[in-house]
N, C-alpha and C positions, 0 to 999 in steps of 0.2 A: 773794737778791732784789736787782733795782736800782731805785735811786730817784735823779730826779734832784732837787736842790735847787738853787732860786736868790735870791738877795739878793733882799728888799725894797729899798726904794729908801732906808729909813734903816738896812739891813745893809751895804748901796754903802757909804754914807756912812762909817759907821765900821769898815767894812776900808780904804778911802784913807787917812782919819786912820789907823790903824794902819799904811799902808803908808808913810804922811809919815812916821812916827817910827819905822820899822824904815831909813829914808833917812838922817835926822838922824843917829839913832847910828851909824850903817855912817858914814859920815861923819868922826864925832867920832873913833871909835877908829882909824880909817886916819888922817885930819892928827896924831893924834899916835904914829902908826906903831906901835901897837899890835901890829897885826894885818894876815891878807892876805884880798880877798874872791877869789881868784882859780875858786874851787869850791862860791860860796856866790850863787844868785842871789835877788835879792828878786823876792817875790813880788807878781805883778799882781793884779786883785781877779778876773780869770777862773782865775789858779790857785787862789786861796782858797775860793772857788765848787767848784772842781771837788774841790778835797780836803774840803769838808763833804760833798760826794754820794758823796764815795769813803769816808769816814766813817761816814755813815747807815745805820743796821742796822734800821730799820723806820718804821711811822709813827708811832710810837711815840716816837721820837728826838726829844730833848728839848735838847739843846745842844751845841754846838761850840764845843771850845778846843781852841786849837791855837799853840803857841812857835814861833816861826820865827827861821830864822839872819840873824844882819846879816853877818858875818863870815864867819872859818873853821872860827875855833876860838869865838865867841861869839854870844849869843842874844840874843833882843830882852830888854828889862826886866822884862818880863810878856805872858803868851800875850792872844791874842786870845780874847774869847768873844763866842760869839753865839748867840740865842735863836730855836728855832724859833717860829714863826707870829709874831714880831714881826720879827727879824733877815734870816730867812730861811723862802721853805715849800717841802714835802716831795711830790715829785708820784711817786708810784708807776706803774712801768712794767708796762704792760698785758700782756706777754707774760708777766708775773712771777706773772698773777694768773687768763688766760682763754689759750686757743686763737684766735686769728682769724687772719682771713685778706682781703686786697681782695678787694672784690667788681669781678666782671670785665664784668659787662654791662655794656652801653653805657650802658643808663637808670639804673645805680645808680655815677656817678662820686662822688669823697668819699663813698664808702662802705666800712665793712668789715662782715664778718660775725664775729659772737663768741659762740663756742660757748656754749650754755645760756643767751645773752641776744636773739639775733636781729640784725638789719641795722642799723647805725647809720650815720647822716649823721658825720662827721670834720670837723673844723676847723681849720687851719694857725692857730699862734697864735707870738706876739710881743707881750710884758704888760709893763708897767712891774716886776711879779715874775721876767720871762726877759730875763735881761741875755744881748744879743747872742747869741741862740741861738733859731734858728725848729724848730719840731717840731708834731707831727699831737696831736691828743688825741679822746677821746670820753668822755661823760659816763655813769656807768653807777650809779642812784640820785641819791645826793648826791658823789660822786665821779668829779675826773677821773683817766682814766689815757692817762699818755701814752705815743706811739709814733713809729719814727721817724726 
């Protein structure tokens, strides 16, 4: 199954803090020639993003840790962790879980149809939870699932 995950706006926050201080030390151990980064790049907060959803194995998924390299040969001080529903949340992709399909008629635009559930109006969404990423979703119960 895929799910995708995105930072809340206080997971943002401390993946930057964590990316200021995987800087600082890639930093410290280069001026004192340590070490080389030539194979080692830091990570932005859209690849940290995308390695919690590459991560994720259900909704069920309850946290993310993860060490990242400053260097070649070394690691940060201590891995990152982050907490789903506070850090980050967990949005289940709708092909993972129905059959559907757009709906083609003219009168039913922003529509799909989803096998066992009927016609739904669709959404384009962009949340203070989807850092820099627009995608379709539809609500089905108390769940969205998105597509996209």
């Amino acid at each position: 199954m895929d799910f995708r995950c995105h930072l809340t706006q206080k997971g943002k926050e401390k993946t930057e803090a964590y990316i200021k201080e995987l800087l600082a030390k890639r930093k410290e151990i280069l001026d004192a020639g340590l070490d080389s980064a030539e194979d080692t790049p830091i990570p932005t907060v859209k690849d940290i993003e995308s390695d919690i959803s590459w991560d994720c194995t259900g909704l069920d998924y309850t946290e993310y840790v993860n060490s990242w390299g400053v260097t070649d040969n070394k690691d940060a001080d201590y891995p990152i962790g982050l907490t789903a529903g506070e850090d980050f949340t967990i949005f289940p992709m709708l092909s993972d879980f129905y059959k559907w399909e757009f709906c083609t008629e003219d009168d039913k635009e922003f529509m799909v149809r989803v096998e066992g559930v009927g016609e739904l109006q669709y959404e384009m969404t962009i949340s203070p939870e989807v850092m820099d990423d627009e995608c379709m979703r539809v609500k089905i119960g108390e769940q969205y699932y998105y597509f996209g």
